[in-house]
N, C-alpha and C positions, 0 to 999 in steps of 0.2 A: 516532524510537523509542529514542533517547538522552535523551532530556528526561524530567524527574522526573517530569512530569506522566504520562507511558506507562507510565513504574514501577508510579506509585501506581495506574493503571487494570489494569495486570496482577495487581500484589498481590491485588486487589480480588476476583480470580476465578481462584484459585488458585494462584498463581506465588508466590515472594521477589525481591526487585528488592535487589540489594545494587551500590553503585557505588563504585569502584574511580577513583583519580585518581592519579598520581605525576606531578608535576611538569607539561610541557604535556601530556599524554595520559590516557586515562579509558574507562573504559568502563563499562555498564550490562549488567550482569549480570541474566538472570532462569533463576529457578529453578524446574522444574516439576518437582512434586512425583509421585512414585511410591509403589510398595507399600514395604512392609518400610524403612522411611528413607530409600530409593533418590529420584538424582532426576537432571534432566537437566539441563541446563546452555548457556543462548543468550545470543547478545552478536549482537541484529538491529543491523546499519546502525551497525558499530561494530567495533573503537573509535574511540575519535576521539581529534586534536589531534596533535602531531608525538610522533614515533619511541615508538610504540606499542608497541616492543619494551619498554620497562622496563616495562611491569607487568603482564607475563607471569610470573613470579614469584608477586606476589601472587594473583593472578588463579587460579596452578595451588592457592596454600593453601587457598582459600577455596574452588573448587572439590573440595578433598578434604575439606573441613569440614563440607561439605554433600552429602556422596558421590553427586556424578556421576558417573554409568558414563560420559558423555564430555561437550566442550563444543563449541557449533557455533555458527562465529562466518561472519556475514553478513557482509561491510566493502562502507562505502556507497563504492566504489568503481566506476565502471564500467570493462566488459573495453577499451575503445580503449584508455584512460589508459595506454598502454604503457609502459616496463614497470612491471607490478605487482609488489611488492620483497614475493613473498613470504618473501624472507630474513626478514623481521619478524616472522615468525609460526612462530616453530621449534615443532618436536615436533607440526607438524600437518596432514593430508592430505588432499588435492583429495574434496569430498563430491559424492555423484552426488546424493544431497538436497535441494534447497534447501526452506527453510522460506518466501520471497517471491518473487513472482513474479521471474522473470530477466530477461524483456524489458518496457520499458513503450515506452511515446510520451511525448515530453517539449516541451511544448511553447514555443516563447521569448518571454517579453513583452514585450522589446523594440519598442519603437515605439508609433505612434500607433494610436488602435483603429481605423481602417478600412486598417493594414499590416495587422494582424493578419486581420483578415477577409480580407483580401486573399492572404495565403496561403493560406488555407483552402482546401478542393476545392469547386468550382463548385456543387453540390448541396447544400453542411454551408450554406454560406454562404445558400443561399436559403432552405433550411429555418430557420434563423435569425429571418431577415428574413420569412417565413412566418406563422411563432409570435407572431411581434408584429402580425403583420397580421389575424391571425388571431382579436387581443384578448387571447393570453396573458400573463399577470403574472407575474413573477420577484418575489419578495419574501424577507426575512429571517424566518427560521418557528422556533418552538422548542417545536413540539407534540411531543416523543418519542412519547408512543405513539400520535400516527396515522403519525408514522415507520416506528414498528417494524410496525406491521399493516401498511402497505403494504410493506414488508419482506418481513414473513413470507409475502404473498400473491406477490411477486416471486420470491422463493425457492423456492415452490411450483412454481410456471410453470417456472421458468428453472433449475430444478433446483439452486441453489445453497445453502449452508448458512447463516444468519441467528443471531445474536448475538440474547440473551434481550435482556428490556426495560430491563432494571439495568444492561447493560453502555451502550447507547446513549446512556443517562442519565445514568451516570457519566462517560463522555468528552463528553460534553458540558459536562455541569457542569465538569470539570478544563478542561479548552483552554477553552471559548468565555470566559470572564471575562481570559483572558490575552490575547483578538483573535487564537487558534491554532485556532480553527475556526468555521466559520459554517454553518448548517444553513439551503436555500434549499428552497421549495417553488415550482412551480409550479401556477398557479391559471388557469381560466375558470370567468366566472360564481359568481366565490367558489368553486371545485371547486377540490379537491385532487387535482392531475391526475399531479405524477411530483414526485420528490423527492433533494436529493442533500446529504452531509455530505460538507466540505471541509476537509482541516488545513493550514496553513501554518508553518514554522518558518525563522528566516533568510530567504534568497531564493528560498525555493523552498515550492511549494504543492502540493498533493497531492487528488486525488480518490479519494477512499476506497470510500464508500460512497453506493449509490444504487438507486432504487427507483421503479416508476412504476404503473400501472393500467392496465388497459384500457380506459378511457373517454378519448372524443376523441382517439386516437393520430394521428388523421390532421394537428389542430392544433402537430402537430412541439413538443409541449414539451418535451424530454430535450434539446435542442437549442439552444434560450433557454435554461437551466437553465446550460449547459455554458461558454456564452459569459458570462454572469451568473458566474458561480464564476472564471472567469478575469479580468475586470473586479474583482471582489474581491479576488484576489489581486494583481491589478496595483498597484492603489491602495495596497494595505498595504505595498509594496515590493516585492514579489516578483517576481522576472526570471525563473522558469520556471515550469510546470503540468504537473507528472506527473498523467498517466491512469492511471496506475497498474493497472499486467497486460496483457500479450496473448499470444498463445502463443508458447510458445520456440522457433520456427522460421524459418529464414532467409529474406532478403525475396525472396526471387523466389520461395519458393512459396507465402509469406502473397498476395504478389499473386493468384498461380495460383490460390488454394484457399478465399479468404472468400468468393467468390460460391457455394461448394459447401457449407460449411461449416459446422455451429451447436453442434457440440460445445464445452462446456468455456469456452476462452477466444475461441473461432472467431466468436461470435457479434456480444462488444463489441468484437472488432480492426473489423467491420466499419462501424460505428459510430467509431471513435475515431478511423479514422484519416484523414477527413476534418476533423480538426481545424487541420491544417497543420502538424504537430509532425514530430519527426525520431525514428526508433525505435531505443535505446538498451538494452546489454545489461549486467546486472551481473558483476561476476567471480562464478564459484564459490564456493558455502560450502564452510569447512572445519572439517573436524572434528581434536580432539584428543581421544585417546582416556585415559580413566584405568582403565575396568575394559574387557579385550580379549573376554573371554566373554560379557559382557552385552550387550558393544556389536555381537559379530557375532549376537547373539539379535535386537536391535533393526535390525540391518541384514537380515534373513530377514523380517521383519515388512511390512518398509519395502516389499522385492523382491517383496513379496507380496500388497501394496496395488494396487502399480506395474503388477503382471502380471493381475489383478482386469481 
């Protein structure tokens, strides 16, 4: 979410993407735009590069340039990582908001592909082996919009919110010519049965987006699909596979609570976490504020989504 490539796909759809570099440190700034020249101000999964404190500075100009009522900065940091030097981040405080999920599964690629399987839970593992038995095909796909219809029709079901057909199509076009994403379908009988968009950056690989149908469920293809996307990231270098979201609660009661569960994120914790991965929390966002009145108006909004 620091790569120019996510700029230009935010630009694209409302935002300013302005980047910010002093020496080893940088950050990617985006700006969402409001009423009356107002606007808000994010730095997801950043900043990056050593002692990030220098350009806080420029960081604060430019967000008054662009008058942020505040800035809310993600750092791709996880909470283990002890200690986190919030010292680096003056003038800014602990957000009960975050804008990305706080817990994901992260899974390690490490090893040969039947470790991997091998750590998987006894069930992810045969459903797997299933799919394939089953005659499923895992292949490289670059139809966007039977993507986004089966999207839109998952979203529907599952009650989640789905990206227009422009957006899918532009992050497509920007990462896949750089080998920063790959878009896999799975297929029986030539049937486009479930489908998933994967990004990779560095060493590390991400499941973003994904979507499947009601036909042939029983043939376990979100499953092949899953193991397929990790196989792809492996090859490209990649030493981990974030699953990216599950719900932000602690493991003895995800244990306790996915076999009860289907709200929200309840549904793919129970799904994902048969993947054999380890579940990992990020720190806190935080916010710095520039206008105090707008931002406890935005914070009443927020309290009142939350309470909904």
């Amino acid at each position: 979410m620091q790569t120019g490539e996510w700029g230009e796909l935010k630009a694209a759809f409302g935002w300013d993407a302005v980047r910010i570099v002093n020496g080893c440190a940088g950050a990617q700034i985006l700006f969402r735009k409001l009423p009356f020249g107002l606007t808000i101000a994010y730095v997801p999964k950043g900043p990056i590069g050593e002692n990030p404190g220098h350009i806080w500075s420029e960081v604060d100009k430019t967000c008054h340039e662009h008058k942020a009522i505040f800035l809310k900065v993600e750092p791709d940091a996880l909470q283990e990582n002890q200690p986190f030097q919030t010292s680096e981040f003056p003038g800014f405080t602990i957000s009960r908001f975050n804008i990305q999920p706080l817990k994901t599964i992260i899974v390690n690629l490490d090893g040969s592909e039947s470790e991997l399987l091998q750590k998987m839970h006894p069930k992810t593992r045969y459903n797997i082996k299933l799919a394939s038995k089953k005659e499923v095909i895992v292949q490289a796909w670059n139809d966007i919009p039977a993507f986004h219809k089966m999207m839109t029709a998952t979203g529907g079901r599952d009650g989640f919110g789905v990206h227009s057909l422009d957006y899918y199509q532009r992050a497509f076009d920007l990462f896949s010519p750089a080998g920063m994403c790959e878009l896999l379908v799975a297929k029986y009988d030539n049937q486009p049965l479930a489908s998933i968009m994967v990004f990779a950056h560095g060493k590390r690989a991400w499941y973003v987006y994904g979507a499947s149908t009601d036909n042939e469920r029983n043939r376990m293809p979100a499953y092949l699909l899953q193991w397929e996307a990790m196989r792809w990231a492996s090859k490209r270098g990649c030493q981990e596979y974030d699953l990216w979201g599950i719900p932000d609660e602690k493991e003895e009661i995800l244990e306790a609570e996915f076999m009860k569960r289907n709200s929200g994120l309840w549904g793919v914790y129970r799904f994902k976490r048969g993947f054999g991965g380890e579940i990992k929390r990020s720190v806190q966002a935080m916010d710095k504020v520039y206008q105090p009145f707008l931002y406890s108006f935005y914070l009443w909004r927020m309290a009142g989504r939350e309470a909904a």
